[in-house]
N, CA, C and O atoms as a GROMACS GRO file, in nm:
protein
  464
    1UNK      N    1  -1.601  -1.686  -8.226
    1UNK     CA    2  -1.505  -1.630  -8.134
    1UNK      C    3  -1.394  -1.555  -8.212
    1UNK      O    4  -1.362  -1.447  -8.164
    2UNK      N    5  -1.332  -1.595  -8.323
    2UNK     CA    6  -1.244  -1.591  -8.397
    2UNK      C    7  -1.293  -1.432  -8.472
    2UNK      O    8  -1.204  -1.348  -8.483
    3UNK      N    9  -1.413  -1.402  -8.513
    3UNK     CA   10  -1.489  -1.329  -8.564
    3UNK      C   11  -1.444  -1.198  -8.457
    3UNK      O   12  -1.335  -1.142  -8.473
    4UNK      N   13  -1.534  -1.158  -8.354
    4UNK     CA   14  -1.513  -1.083  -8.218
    4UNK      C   15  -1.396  -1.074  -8.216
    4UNK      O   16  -1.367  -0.956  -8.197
    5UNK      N   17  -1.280  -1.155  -8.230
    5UNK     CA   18  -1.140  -1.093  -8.219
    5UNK      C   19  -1.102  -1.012  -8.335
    5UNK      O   20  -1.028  -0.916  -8.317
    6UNK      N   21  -1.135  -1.031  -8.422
    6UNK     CA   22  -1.111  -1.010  -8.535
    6UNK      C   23  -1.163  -0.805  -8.586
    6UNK      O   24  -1.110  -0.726  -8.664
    7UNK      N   25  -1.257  -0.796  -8.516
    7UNK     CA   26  -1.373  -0.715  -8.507
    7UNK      C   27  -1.288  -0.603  -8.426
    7UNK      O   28  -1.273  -0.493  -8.478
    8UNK      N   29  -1.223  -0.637  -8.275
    8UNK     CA   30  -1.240  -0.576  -8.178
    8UNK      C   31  -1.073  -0.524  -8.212
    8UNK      O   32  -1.024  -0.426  -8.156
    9UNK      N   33  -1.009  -0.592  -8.296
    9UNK     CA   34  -0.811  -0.545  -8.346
    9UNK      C   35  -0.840  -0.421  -8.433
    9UNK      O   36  -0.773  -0.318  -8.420
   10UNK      N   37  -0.975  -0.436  -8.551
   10UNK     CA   38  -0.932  -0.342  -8.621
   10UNK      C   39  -1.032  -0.247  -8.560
   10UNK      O   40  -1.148  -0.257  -8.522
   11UNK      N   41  -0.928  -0.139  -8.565
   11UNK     CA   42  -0.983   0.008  -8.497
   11UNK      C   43  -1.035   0.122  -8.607
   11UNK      O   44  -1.137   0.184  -8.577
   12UNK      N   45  -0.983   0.146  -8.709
   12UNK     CA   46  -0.993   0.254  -8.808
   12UNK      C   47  -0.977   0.166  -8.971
   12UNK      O   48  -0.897   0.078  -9.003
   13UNK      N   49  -1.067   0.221  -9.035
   13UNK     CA   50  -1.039   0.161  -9.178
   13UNK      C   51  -1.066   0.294  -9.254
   13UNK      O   52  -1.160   0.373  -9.259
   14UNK      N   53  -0.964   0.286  -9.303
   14UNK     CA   54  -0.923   0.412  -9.460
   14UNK      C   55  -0.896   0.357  -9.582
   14UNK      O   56  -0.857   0.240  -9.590
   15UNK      N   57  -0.915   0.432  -9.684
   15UNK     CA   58  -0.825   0.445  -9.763
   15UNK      C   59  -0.802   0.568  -9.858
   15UNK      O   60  -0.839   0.686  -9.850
   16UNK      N   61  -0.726   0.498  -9.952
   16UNK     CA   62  -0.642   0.653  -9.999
   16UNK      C   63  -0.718   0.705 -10.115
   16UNK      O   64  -0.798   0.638 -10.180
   17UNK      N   65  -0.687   0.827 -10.136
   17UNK     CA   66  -0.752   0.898 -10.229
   17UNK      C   67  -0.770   0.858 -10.331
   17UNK      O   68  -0.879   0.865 -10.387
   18UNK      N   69  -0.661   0.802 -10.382
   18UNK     CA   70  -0.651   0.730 -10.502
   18UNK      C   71  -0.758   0.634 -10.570
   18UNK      O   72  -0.795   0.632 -10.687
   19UNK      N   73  -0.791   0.568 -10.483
   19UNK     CA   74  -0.871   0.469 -10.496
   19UNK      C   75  -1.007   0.538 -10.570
   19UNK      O   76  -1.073   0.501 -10.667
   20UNK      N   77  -1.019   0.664 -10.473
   20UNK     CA   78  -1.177   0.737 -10.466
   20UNK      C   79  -1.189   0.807 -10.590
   20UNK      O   80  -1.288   0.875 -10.617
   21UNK      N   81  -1.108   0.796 -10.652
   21UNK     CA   82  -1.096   0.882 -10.765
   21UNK      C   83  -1.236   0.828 -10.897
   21UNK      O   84  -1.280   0.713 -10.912
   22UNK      N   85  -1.263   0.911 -10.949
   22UNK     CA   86  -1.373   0.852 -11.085
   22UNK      C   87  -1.288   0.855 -11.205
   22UNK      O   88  -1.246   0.955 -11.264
   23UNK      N   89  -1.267   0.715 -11.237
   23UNK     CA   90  -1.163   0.708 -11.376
   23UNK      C   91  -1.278   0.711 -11.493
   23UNK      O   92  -1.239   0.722 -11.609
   24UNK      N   93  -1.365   0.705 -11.477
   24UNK     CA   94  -1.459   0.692 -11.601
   24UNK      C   95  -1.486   0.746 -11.731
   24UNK      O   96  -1.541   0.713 -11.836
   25UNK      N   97  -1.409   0.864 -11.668
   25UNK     CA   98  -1.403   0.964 -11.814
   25UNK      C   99  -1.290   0.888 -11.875
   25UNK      O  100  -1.303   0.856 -11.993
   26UNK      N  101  -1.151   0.844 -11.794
   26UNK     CA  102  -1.030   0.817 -11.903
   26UNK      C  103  -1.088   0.686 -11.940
   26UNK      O  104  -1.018   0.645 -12.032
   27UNK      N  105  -1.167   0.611 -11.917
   27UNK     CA  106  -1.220   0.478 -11.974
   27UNK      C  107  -1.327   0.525 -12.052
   27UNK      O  108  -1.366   0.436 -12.128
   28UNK      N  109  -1.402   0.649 -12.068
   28UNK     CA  110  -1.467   0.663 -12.199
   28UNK      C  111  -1.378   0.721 -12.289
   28UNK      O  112  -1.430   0.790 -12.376
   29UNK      N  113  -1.250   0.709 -12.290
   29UNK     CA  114  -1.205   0.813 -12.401
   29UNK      C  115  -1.068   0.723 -12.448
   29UNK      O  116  -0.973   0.752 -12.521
   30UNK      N  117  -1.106   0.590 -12.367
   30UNK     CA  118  -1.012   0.436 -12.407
   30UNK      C  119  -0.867   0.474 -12.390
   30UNK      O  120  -0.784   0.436 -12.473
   31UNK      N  121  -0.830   0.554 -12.279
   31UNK     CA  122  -0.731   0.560 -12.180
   31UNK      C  123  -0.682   0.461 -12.064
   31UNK      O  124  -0.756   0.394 -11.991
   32UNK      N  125  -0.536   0.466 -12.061
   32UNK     CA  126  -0.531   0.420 -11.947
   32UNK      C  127  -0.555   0.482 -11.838
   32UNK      O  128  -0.565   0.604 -11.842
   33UNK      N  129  -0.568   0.411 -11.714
   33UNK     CA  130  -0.604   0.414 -11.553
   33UNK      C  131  -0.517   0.492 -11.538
   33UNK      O  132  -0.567   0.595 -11.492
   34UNK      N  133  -0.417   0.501 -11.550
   34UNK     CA  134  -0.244   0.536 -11.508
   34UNK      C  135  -0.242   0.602 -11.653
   34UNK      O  136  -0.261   0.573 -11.772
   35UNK      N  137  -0.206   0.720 -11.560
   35UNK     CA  138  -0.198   0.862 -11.741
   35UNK      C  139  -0.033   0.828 -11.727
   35UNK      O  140   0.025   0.881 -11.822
   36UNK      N  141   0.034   0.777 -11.664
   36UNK     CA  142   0.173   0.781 -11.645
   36UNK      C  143   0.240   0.597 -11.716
   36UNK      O  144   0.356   0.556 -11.724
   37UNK      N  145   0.128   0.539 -11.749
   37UNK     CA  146   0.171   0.423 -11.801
   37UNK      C  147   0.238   0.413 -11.914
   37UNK      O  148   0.353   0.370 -11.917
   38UNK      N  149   0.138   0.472 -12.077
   38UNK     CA  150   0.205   0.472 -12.174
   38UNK      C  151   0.154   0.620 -12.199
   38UNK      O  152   0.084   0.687 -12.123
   39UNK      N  153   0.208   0.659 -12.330
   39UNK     CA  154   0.220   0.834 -12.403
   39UNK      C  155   0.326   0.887 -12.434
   39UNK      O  156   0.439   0.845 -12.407
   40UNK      N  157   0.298   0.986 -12.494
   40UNK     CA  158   0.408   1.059 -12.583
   40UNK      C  159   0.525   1.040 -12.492
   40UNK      O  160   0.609   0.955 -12.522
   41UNK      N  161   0.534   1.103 -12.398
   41UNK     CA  162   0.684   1.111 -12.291
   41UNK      C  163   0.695   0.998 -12.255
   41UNK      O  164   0.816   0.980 -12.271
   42UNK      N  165   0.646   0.884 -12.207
   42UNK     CA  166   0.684   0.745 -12.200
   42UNK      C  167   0.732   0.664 -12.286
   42UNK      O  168   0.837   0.609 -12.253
   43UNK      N  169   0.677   0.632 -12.410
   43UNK     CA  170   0.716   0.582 -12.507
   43UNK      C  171   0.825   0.626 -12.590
   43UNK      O  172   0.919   0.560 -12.633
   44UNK      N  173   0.800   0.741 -12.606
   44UNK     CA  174   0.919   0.779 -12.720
   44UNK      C  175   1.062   0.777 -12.637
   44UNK      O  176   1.091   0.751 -12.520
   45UNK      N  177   1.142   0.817 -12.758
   45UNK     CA  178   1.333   0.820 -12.717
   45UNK      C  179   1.348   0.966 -12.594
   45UNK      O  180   1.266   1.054 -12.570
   46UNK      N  181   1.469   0.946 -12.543
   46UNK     CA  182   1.484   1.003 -12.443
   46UNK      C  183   1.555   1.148 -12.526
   46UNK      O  184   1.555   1.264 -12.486
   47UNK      N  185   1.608   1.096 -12.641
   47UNK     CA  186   1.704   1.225 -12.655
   47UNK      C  187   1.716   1.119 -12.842
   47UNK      O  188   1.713   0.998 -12.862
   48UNK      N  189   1.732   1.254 -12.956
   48UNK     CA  190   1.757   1.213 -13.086
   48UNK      C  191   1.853   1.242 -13.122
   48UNK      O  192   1.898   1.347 -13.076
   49UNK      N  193   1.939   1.164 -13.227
   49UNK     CA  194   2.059   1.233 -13.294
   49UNK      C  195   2.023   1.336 -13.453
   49UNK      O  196   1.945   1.329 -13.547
   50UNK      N  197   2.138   1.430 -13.406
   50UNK     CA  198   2.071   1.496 -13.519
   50UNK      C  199   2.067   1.506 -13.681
   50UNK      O  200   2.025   1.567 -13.779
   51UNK      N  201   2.167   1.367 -13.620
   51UNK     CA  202   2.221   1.346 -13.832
   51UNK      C  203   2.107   1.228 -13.856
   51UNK      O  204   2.087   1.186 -13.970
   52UNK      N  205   2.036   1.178 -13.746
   52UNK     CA  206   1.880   1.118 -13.851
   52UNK      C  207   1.901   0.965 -13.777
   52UNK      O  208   1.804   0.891 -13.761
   53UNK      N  209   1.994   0.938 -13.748
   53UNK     CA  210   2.056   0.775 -13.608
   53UNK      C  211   1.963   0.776 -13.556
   53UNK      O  212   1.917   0.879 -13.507
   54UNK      N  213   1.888   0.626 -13.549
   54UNK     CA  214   1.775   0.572 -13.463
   54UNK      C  215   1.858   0.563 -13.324
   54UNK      O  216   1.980   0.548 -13.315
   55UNK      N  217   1.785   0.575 -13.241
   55UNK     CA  218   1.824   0.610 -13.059
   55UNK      C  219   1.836   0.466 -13.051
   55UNK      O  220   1.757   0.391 -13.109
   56UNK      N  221   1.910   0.434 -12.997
   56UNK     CA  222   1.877   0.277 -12.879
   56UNK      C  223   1.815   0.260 -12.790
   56UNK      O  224   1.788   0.346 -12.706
   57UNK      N  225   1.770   0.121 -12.790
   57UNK     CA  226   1.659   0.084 -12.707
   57UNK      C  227   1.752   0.068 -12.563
   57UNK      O  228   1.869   0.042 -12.532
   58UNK      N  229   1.636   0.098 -12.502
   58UNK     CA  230   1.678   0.102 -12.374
   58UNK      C  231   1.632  -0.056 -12.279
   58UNK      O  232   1.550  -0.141 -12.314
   59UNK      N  233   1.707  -0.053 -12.169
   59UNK     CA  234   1.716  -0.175 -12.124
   59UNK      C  235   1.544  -0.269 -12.122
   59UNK      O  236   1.520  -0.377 -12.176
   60UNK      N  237   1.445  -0.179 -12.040
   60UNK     CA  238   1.353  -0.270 -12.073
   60UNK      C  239   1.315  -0.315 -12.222
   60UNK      O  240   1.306  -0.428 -12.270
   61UNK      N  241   1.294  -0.180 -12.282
   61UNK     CA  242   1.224  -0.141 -12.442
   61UNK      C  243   1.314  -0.285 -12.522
   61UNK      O  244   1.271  -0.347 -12.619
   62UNK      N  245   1.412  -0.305 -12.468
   62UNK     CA  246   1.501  -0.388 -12.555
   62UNK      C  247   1.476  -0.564 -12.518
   62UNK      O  248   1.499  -0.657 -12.596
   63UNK      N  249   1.427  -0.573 -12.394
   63UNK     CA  250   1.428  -0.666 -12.315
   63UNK      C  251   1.279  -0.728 -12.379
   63UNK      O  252   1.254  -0.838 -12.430
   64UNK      N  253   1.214  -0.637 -12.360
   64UNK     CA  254   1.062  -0.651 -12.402
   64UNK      C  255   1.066  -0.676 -12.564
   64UNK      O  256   1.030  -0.788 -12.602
   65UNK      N  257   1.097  -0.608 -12.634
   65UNK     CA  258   1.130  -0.620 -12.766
   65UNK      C  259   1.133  -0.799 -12.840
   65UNK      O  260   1.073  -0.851 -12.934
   66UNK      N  261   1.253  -0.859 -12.723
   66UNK     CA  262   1.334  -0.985 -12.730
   66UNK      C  263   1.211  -1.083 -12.700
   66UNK      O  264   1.193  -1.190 -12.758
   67UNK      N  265   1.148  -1.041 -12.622
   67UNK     CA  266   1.094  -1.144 -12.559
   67UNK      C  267   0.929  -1.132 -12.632
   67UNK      O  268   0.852  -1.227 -12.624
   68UNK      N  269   0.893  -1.007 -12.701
   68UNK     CA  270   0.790  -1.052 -12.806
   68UNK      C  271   0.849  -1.157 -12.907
   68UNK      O  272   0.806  -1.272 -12.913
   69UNK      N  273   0.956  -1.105 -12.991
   69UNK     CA  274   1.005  -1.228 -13.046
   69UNK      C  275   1.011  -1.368 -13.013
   69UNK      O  276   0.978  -1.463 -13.084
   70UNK      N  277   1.065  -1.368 -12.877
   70UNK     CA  278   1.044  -1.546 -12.841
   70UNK      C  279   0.905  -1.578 -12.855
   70UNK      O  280   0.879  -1.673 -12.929
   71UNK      N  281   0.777  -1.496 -12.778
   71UNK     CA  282   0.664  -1.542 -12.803
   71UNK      C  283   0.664  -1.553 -12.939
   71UNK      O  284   0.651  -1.671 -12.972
   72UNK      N  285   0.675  -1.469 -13.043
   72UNK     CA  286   0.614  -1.473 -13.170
   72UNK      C  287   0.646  -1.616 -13.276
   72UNK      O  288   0.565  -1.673 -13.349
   73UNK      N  289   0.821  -1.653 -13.249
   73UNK     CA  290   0.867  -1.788 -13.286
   73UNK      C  291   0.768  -1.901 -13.199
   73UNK      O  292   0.703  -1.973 -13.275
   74UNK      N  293   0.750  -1.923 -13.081
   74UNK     CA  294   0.678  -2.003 -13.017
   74UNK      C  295   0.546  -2.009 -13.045
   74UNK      O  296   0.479  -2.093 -12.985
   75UNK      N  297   0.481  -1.920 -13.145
   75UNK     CA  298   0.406  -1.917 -13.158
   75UNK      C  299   0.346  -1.947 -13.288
   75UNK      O  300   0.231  -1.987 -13.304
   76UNK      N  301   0.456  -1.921 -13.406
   76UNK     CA  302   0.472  -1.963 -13.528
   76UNK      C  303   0.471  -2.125 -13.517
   76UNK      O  304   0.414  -2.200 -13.597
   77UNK      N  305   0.578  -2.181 -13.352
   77UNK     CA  306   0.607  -2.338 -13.391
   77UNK      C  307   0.518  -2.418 -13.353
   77UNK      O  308   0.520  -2.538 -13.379
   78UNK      N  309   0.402  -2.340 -13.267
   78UNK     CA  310   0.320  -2.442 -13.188
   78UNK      C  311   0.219  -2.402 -13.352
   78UNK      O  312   0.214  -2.505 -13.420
   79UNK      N  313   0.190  -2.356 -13.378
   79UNK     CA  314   0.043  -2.355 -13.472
   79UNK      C  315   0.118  -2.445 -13.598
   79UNK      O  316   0.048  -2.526 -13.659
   80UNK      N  317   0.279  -2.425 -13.638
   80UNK     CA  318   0.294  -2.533 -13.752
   80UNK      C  319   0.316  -2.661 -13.659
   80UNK      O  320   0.342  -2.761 -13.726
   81UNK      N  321   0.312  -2.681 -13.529
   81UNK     CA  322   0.278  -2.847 -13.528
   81UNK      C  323   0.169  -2.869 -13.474
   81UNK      O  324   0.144  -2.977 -13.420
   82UNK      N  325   0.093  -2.778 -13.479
   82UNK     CA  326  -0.106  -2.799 -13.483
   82UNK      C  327  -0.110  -2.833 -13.599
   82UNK      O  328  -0.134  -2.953 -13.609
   83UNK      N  329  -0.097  -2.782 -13.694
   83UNK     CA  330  -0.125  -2.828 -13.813
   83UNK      C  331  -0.091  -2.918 -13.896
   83UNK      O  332  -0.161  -2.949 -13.992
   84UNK      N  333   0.066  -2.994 -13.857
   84UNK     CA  334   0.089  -3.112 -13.880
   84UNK      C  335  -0.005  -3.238 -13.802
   84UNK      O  336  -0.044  -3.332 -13.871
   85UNK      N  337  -0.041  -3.231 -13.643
   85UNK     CA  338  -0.123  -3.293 -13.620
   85UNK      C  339  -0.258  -3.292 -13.669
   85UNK      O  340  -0.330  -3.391 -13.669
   86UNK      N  341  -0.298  -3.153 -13.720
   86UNK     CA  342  -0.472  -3.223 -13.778
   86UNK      C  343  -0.431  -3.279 -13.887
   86UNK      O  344  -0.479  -3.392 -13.898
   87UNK      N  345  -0.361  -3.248 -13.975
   87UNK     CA  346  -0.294  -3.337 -14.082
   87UNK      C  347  -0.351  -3.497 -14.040
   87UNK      O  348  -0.458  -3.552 -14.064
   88UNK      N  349  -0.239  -3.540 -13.974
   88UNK     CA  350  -0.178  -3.669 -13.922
   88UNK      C  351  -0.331  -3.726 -13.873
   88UNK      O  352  -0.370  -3.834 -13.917
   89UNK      N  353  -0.431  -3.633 -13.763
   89UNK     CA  354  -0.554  -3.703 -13.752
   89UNK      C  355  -0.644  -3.722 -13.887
   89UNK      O  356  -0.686  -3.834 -13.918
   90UNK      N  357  -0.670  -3.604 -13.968
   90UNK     CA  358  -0.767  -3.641 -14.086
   90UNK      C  359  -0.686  -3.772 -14.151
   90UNK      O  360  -0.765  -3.848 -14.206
   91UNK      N  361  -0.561  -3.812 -14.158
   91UNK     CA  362  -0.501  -3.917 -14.262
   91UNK      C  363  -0.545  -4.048 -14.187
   91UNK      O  364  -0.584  -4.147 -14.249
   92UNK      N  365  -0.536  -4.042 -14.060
   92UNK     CA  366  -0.571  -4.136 -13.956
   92UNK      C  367  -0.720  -4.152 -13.969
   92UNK      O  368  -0.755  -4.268 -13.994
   93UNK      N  369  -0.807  -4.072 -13.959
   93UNK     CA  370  -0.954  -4.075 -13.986
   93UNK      C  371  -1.011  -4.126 -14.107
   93UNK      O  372  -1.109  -4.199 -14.099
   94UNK      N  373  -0.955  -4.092 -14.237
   94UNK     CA  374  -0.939  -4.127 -14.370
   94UNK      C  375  -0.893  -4.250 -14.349
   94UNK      O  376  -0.989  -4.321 -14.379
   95UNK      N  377  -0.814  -4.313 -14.319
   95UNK     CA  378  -0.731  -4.446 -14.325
   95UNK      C  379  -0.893  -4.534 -14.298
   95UNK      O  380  -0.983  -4.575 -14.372
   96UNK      N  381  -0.860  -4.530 -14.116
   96UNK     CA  382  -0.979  -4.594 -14.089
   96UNK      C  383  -1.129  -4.614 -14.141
   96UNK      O  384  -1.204  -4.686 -14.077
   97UNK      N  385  -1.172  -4.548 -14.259
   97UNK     CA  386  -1.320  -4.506 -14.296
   97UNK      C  387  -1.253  -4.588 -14.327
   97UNK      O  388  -1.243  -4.681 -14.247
   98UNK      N  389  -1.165  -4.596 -14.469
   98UNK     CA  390  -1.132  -4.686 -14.618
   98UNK      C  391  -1.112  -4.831 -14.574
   98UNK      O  392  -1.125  -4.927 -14.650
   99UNK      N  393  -1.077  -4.840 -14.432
   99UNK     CA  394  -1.028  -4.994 -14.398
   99UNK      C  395  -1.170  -5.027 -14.407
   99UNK      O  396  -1.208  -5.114 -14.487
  100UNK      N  397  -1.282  -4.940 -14.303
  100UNK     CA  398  -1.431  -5.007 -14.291
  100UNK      C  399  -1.533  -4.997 -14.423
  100UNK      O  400  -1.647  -5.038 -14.446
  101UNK      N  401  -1.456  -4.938 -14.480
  101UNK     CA  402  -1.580  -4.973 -14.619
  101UNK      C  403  -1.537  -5.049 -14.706
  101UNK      O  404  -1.606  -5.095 -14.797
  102UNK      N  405  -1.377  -5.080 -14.684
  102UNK     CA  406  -1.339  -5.228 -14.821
  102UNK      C  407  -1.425  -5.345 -14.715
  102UNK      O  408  -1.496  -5.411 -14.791
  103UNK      N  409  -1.440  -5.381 -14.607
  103UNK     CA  410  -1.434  -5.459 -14.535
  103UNK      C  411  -1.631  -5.473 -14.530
  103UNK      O  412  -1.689  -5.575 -14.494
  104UNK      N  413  -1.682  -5.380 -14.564
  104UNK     CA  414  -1.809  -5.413 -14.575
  104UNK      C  415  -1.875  -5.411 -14.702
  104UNK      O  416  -1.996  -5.421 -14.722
  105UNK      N  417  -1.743  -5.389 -14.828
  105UNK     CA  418  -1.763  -5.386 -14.955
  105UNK      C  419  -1.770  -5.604 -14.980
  105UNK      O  420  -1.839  -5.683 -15.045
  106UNK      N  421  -1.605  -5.617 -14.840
  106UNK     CA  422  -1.591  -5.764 -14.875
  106UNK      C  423  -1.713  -5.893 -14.828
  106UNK      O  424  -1.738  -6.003 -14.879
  107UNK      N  425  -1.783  -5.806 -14.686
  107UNK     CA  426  -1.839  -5.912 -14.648
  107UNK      C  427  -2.018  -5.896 -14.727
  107UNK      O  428  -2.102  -5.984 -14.744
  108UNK      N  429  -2.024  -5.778 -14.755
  108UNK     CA  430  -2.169  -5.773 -14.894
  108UNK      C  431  -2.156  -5.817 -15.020
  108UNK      O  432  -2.242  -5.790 -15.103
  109UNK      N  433  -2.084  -5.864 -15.040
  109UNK     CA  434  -2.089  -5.914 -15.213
  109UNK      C  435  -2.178  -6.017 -15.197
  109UNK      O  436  -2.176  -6.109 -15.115
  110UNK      N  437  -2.292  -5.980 -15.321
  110UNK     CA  438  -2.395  -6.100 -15.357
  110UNK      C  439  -2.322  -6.230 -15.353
  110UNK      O  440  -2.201  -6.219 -15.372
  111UNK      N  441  -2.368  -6.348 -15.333
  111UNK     CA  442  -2.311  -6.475 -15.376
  111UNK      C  443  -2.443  -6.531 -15.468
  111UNK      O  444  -2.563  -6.504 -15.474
  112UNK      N  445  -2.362  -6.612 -15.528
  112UNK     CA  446  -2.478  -6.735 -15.625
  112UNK      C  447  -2.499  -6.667 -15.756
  112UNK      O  448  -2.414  -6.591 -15.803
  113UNK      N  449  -2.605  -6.692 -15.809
  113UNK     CA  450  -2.632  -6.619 -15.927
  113UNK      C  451  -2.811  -6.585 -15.935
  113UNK      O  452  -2.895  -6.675 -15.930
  114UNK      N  453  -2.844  -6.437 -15.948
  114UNK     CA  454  -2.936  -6.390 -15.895
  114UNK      C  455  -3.020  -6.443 -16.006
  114UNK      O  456  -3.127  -6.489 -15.967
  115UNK      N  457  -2.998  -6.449 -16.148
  115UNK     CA  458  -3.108  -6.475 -16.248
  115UNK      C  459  -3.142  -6.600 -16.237
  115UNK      O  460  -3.231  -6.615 -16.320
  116UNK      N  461  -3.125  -6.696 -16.186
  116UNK     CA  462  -3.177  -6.834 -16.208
  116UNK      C  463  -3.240  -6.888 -16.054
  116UNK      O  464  -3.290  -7.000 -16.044
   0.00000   0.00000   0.00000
């Protein structure tokens, strides 16, 4: 029932050109979808000084900038305390072998005396 209503509301289905478009060439030529995303006029400075002064970043460029950095520290701190933990497991793994092989070194020792 739910279906039939459903059916009988929508009257016209479109869509926009956009959609219809064949991007395939800018994906064989390892482009973006959006020629307006990144490139020369997007990326670069808006305006240079002429005595050789790097431009300032602009509010996102600067924002974005910051916040690779946080990933990049967060990312430095999680892999050095990965690596303190495999540490900490191989010493733990090591420990435990050495406990089980004094312990089957103690309970195998020959007794008596084998030549007589």
């Amino acid at each position: 029932m739910l279906g039939i209503n459903l059916v009988r509301n929508i009257r016209y289905f479109s869509t926009s050109y956009g959609l219809r478009l064949d991007m395939s060439w800018r994906s064989s030529k390892k482009l973006p979808l959006n020629p307006m995303d990144r490139g020369i006029l997007t990326d670069g400075a808006d305006y240079i000084f002429l005595d050789g002064r790097p431009t300032p970043f602009g509010m996102k460029q600067k924002r974005k900038l910051l916040l690779q950095r946080e990933y990049a520290k967060k990312i430095v701190e999680l892999s050095e305390s990965l690596d303190i933990a495999k540490e900490q497991y191989a010493k733990k793994v090591g420990k435990t072998e050495e406990e089980l092989k004094y312990v089957l070194e103690r309970k195998l020792k020959p007794k008596g005396n084998k030549n007589t």
